[in-house]
C-alpha positions in Angstrom: 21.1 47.2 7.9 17.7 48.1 9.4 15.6 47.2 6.2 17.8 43.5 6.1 17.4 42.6 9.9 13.4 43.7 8.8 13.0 41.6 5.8 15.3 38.7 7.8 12.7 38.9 10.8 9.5 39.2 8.1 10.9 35.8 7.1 11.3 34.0 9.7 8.0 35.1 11.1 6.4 33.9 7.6 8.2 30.4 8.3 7.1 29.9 11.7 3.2 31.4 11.6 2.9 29.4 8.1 2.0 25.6 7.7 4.3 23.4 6.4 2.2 21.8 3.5 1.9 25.8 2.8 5.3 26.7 2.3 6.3 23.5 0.2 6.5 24.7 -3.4 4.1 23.0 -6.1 5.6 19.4 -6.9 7.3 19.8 -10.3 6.5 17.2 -13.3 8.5 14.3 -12.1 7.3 14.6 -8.6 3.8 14.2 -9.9 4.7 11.4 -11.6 6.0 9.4 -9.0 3.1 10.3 -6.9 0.5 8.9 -9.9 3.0 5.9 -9.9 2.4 5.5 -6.4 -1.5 5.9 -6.4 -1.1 3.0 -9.4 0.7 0.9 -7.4 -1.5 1.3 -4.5 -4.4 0.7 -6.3 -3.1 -2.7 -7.7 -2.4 -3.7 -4.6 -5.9 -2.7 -3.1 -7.0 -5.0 -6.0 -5.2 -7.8 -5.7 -5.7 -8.3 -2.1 -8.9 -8.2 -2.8 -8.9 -11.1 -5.5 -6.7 -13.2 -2.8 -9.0 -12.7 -0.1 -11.3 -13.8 -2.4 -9.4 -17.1 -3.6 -8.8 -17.6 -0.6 -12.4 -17.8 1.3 -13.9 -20.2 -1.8 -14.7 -23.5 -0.4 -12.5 -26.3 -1.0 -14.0 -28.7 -3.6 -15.3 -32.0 -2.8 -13.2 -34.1 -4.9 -10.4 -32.6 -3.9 -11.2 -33.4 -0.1 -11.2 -36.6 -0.8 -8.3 -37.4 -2.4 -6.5 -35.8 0.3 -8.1 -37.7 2.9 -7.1 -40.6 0.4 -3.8 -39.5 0.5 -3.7 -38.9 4.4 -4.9 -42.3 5.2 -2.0 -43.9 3.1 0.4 -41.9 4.7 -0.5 -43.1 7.7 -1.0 -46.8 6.7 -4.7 -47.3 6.9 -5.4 -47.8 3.0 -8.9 -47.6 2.6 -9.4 -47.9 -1.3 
């Protein structure tokens, strides 16, 4: 009994002076493949917030100012055409 209660307490002294991140075994094949999905995923995202920000700060053209203040004028009932 003495070598069991000394491999039990080795143990448990292993667990609790060890890191976490330490005593996780290596991720297996599908575990790394969810985690590349993830980085993927991630990494489109990065990108397209980056082309909506983008879209998003352009100036609005011209034109297109007008022909809402066109159309804002008509709603309210002073045509001006």
């Amino acid at each position: 009994m003495g070598r069991e209660n000394a491999s039990i307490s080795a143990a448990v002294l292993f667990m609790i002076d060890t890191p976490e991140s330490s005593r996780r075994s290596p991720p297996d094949k599908a575990e790394a493949g969810l985690e590349e999905a993830r980085l993927r995923q991630q990494a489109i995202g990065v990108k397209l917030r980056h082309m909506f920000d983008q879209v998003v700060n352009e100036p609005v053209p011209d034109e297109f100012l007008d022909i809402l203040r066109r159309a804002d004028d008509r709603s309210s009932g002073g045509d001006k055409t």
